[in-house]
C-alpha positions in Angstrom: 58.7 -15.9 -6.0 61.6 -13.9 -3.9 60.6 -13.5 -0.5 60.1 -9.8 0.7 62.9 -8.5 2.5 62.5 -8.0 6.3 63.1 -4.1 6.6 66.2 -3.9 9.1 66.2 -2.3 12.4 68.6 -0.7 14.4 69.8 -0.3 17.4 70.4 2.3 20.5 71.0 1.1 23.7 71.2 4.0 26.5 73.3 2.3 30.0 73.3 4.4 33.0 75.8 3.0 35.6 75.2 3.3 39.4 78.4 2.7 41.3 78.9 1.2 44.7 80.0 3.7 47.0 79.4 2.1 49.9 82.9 2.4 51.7 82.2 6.3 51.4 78.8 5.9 53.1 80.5 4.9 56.2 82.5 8.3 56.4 83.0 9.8 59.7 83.9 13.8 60.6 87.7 12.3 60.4 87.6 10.8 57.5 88.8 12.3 54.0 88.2 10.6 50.8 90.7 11.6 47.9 88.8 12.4 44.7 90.0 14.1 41.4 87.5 16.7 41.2 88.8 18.4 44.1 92.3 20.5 44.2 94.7 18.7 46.9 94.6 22.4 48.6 91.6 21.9 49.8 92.3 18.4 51.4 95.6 20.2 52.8 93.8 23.0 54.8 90.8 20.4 55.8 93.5 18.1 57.4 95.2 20.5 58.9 92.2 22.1 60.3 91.3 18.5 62.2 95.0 18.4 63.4 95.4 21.8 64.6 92.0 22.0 66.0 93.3 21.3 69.6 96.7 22.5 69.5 97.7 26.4 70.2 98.5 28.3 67.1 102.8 29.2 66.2 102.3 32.6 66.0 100.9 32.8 69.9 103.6 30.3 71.0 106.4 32.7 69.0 105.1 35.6 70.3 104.3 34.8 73.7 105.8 34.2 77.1 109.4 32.5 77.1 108.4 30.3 79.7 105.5 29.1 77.0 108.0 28.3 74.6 110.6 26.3 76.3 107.6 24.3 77.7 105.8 23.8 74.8 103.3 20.3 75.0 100.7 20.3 72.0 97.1 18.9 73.7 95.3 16.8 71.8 91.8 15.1 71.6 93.7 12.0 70.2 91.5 11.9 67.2 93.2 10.2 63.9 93.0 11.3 60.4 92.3 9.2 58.1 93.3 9.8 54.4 91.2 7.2 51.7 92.3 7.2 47.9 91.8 4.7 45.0 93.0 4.0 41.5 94.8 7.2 40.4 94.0 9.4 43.1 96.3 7.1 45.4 99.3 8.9 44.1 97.3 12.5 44.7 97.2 11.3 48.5 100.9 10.6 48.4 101.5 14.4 47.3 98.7 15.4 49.9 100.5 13.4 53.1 104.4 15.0 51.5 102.4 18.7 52.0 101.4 17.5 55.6 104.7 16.8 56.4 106.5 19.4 55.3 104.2 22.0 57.3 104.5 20.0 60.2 108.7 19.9 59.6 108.4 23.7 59.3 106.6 24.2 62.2 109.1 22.5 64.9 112.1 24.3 63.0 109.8 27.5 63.7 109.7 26.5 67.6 113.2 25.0 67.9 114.5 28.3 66.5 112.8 30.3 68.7 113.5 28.8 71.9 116.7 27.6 71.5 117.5 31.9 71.4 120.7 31.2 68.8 122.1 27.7 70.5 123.2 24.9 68.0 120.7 21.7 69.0 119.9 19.0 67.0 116.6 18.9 64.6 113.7 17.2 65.8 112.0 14.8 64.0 109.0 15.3 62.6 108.0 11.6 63.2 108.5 12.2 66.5 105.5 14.7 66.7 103.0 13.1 63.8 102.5 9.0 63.5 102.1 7.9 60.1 100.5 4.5 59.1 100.2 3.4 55.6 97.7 0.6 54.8 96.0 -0.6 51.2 93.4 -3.3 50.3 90.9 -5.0 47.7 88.0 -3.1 47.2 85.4 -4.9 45.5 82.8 -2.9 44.1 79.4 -3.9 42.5 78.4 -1.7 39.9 74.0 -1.6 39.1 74.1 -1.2 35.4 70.5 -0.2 33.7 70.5 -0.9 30.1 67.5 0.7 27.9 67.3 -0.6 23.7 65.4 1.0 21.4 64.5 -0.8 18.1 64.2 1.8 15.8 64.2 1.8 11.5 67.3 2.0 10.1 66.5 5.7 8.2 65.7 7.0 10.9 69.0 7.4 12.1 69.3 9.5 9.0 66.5 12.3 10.1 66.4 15.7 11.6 66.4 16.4 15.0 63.4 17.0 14.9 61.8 13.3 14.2 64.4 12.3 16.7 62.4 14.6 19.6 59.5 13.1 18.3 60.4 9.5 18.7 61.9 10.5 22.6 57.6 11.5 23.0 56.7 8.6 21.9 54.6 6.3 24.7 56.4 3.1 26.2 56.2 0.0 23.5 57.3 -3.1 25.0 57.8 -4.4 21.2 60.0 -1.6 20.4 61.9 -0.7 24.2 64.2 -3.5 26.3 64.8 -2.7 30.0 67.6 -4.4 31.7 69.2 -4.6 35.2 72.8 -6.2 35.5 75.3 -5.7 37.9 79.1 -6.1 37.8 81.8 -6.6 39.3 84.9 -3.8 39.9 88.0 -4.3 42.2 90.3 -1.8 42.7 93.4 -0.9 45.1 92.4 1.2 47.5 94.8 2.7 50.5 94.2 4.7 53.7 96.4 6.8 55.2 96.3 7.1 59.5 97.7 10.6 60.7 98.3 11.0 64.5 99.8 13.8 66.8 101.7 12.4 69.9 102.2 13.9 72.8 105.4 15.7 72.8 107.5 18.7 75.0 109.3 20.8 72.6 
């Protein structure tokens, strides 16, 4: 006598991954983490903000006295900026700090023109005004992933939507439904980017 066939079951397992974000918990009002959701613009005027935020604006220093200009000395609160990426969004930090540095190269040409009144002097450096340190690490990240199986028949994959609505309603069965908790392991090359004003006379 053939034995009855066992009717086959499937399959659906539903994960829901919680990543460790726990460097970005630590963020302070300096801080700016790179993500790709967010236009570079917006970390460019944010950076800028902090930067500028003690410092007299060109246009007043242009249009002002003469004895302003040639005595220009930016004040600072000596706060740094610090610039975090990972993964892709390292080289979106790269374009972000090229920005800074341009607007900051544009800005002494803007003063240097003006109060040098027409005189041939040498450019300044823009290093010389903004200190730049570049440093990157191992992040090692430790994902929670939840895993939830449902043993379901193998035709009913085939229904309408409508059984499938009436299967999500269906109570918790312990002989049907497989909860699990694992976590894993994720390293990744992160970098942070240290921006400084000095103390300069223009």
């Amino acid at each position: 006598m053939a034995k009855a066939s066992k009717k086959k079951k499937a399959q659906v397992t539903i994960e829901n991954i919680q990543k460790d974000y726990v460097h970005v918990l630590e963020k302070k009002n300096t801080d700016v983490y790179i993500t790709s959701s967010k236009p570079i613009s917006l970390y460019y005027k944010r950076v800028l903000k902090m930067m500028n935020r003690d410092t007299k604006k060109v246009e007043y220093i242009i249009e002002g006295d003469n004895k302003m200009i040639n005595n220009f000395e930016t004040t600072l609160s000596n706060e740094v900026i610090r610039i975090h990426a990972v993964g892709s969004n390292i080289l979106r930090a790269s374009y972000l700090l090229q920005d800074v540095v341009n607007y900051y190269s544009g800005f002494l040409k803007d003063i240097q023109d003006t109060s040098s009144m027409g005189k041939k002097t040498s450019p300044i450096d823009v290093y010389a005004l903004i200190d730049i340190k570049v440093s990157s690490k191992s992040l090692y990240m430790y994902d929670n992933i939840i895993s939830n199986r449902y043993h379901i028949k193998e035709e009913f994959l085939k229904d309408d939507y409508d059984d499938i609505i009436n299967f999500a309603k269906q109570p918790y069965d312990r002989n049907l439904h497989t909860y699990r908790e694992r976590c894993k392991e994720r390293i990744i090359t992160g970098i942070t980017i240290s921006l400084k004003k000095n103390d300069i006379n223009l």
